[in-house]
C-alpha positions as CSV (number, residue, x, y, z in Angstrom):
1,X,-27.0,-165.9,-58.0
2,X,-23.9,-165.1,-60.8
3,X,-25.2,-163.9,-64.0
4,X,-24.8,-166.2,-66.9
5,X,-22.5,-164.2,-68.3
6,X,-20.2,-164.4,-65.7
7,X,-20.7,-168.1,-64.8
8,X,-19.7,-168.4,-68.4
9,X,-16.5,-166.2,-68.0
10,X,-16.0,-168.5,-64.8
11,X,-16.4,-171.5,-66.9
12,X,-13.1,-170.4,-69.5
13,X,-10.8,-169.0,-66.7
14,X,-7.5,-170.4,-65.9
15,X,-6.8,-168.2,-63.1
16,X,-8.8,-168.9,-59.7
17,X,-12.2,-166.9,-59.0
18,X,-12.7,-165.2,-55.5
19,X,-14.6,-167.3,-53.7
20,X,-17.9,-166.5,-51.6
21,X,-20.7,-168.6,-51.0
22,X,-22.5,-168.0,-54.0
23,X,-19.3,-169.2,-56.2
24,X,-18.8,-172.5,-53.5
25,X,-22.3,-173.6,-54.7
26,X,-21.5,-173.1,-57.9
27,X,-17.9,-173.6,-58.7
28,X,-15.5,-176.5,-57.8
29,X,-12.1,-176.6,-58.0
30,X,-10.3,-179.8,-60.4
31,X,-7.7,-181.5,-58.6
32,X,-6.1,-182.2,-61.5
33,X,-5.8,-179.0,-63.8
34,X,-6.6,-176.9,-60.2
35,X,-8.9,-174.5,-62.0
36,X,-12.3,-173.4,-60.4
37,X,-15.0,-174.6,-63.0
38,X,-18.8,-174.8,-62.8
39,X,-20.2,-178.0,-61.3
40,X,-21.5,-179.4,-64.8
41,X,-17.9,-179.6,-66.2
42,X,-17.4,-182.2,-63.7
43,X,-18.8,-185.7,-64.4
44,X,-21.2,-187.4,-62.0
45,X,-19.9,-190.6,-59.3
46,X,-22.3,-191.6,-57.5
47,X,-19.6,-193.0,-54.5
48,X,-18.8,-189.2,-54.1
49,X,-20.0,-187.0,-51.1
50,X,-21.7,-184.5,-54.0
51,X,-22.5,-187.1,-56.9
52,X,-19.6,-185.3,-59.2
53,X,-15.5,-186.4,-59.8
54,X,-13.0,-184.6,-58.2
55,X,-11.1,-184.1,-61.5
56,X,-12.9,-182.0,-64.5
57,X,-14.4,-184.0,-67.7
58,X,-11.5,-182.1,-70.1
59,X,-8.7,-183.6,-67.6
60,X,-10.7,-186.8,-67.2
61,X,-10.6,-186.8,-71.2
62,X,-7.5,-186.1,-71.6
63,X,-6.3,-188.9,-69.3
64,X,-8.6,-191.8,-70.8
65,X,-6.7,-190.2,-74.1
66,X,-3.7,-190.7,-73.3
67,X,-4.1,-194.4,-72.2
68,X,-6.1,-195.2,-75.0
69,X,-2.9,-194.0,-76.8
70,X,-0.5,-196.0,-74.3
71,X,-2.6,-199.1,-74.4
72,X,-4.0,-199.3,-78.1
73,X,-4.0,-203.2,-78.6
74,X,-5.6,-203.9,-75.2
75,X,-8.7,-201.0,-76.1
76,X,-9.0,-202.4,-79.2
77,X,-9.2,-206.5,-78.2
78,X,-11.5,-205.3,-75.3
79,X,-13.8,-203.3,-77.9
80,X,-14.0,-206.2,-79.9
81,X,-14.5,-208.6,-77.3
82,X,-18.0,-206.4,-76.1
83,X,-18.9,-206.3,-79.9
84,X,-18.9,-209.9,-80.0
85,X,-20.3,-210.1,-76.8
86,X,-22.7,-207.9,-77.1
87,X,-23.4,-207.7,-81.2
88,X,-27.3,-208.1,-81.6
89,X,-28.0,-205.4,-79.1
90,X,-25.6,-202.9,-80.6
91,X,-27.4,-203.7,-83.8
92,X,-30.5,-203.2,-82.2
93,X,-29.5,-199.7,-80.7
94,X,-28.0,-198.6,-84.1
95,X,-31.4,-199.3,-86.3
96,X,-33.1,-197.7,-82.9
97,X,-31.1,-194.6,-83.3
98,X,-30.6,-194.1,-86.9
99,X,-32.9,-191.5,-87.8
100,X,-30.7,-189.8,-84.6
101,X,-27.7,-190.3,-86.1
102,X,-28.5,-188.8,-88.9
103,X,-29.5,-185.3,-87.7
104,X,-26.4,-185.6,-85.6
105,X,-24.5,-186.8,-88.6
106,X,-26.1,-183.6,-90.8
107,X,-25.7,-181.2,-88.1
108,X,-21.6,-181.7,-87.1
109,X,-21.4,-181.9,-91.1
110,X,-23.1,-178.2,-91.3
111,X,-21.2,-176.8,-88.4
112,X,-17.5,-178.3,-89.2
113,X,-17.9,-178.2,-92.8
114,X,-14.4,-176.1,-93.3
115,X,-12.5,-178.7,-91.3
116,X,-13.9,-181.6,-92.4
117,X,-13.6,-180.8,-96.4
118,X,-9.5,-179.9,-95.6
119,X,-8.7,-183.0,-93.9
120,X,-10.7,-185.0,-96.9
121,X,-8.4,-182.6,-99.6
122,X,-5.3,-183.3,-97.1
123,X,-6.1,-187.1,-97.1
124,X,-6.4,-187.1,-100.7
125,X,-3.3,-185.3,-101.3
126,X,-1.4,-188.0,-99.2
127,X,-2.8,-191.1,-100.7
128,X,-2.7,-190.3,-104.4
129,X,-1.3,-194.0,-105.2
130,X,-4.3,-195.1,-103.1
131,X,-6.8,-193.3,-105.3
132,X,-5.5,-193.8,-108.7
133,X,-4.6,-197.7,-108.1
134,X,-8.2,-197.9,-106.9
135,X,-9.6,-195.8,-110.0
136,X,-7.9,-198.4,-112.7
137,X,-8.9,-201.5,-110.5
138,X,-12.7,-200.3,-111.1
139,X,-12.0,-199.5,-114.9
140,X,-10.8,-203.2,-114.9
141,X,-13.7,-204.3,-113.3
142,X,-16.0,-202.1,-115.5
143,X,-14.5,-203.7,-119.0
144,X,-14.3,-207.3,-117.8
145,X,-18.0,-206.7,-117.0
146,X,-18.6,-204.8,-120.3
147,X,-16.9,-208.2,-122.0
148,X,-18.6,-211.0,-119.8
149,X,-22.1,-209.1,-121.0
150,X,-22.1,-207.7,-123.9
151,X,-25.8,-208.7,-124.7
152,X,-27.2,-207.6,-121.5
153,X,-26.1,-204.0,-121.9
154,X,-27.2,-204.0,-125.8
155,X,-30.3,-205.0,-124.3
156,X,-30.7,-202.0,-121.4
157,X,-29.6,-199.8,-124.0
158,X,-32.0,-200.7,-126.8
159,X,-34.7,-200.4,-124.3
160,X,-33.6,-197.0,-122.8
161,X,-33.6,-195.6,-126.9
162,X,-37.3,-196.3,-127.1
163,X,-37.7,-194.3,-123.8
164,X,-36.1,-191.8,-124.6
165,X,-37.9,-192.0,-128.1
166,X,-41.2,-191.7,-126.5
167,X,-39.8,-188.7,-123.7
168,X,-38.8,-187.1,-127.0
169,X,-41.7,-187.8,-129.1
170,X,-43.8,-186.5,-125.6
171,X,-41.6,-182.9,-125.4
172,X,-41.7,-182.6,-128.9
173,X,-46.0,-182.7,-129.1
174,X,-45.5,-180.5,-126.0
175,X,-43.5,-177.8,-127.2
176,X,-45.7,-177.7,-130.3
177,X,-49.1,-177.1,-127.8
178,X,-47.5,-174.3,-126.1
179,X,-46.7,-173.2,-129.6
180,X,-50.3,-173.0,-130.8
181,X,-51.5,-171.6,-127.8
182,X,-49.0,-168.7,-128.0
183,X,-49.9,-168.3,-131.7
184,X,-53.9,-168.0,-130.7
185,X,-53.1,-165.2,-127.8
């Protein structure tokens, strides 16, 4: 058997490998990129003699990519015809797979953290307008709400000053234990 290390070195090479019959079992040559790569960069078919694609998944990627790009109405009408199709077991899966999602959410966060924060910044930097129309449509939404209920918010607010009245009052007694405890030591 190859070492790991080597199968690995096997897996980045652009040049072809010598091949014996430990590669053969090992390796397989895309017909597309013609590269010798290890079997599990090729994706299964089950109509093939060996189970895998004669072309590797990054070529195979790289092709659905391109058409995707070519045929961008007809991707997105079919997506939305399976949604609607298909809608209350997609919503089904997602609830099934949030928790999931999340820890794969958290985790490509963690490890792309750099490259996600500069396209945010980049973003930003483009759509200024966007940001600053959207930042006075909420202050307008803010003081009509402040208008329409005026009496509400006196309300929340009297109501938060006797809280914080009594979280005072509570710190204060506080502060004045610790005092007199310090004072007897």
């Amino acid at each position: 058997m190859l070492s790991s290390v080597l199968m690995l070195e096997l897996s980045h090479q652009h040049t072809k490998p010598p091949m014996n019959e430990t590669t053969k079992a090992i390796l397989r040559l895309c017909r597309r990129c013609e590269i010798n790569k290890l079997l599990k960069h090729f994706p299964k078919n089950v109509s093939s003699k060996d189970g895998r694609l004669n072309t590797c998944k990054f070529c195979k990627n790289g092709d659905q990519r391109a058409y995707s790009l070519a045929n961008r109405e007809k991707v997105n009408r079919k997506a939305r015809e399976y949604y609607s199709a298909n809608k209350d077991e997609i919503k089904v899966n997602r609830v099934r797979n949030k928790d999931k999602t999340k820890i794969y959410g958290k985790k490509y966060y963690q490890e792309n953290k750099a490259l996600l924060n500069a396209k945010t910044r980049k973003y930003r930097a483009d759509n200024k307008e966007h940001y600053k129309a959207k930042r006075d449509q909420n202050k307008e939404k803010t003081k009509a709400y402040q208008l329409a209920n005026k009496d509400k918010i006196k309300a929340k607010r009297d109501a938060r000053k006797d809280q914080i009245k009594i979280y005072d009052r509570k710190r204060y007694l506080k502060r004045i234990e610790e005092k007199r405890k310090n004072d007897e030591k």
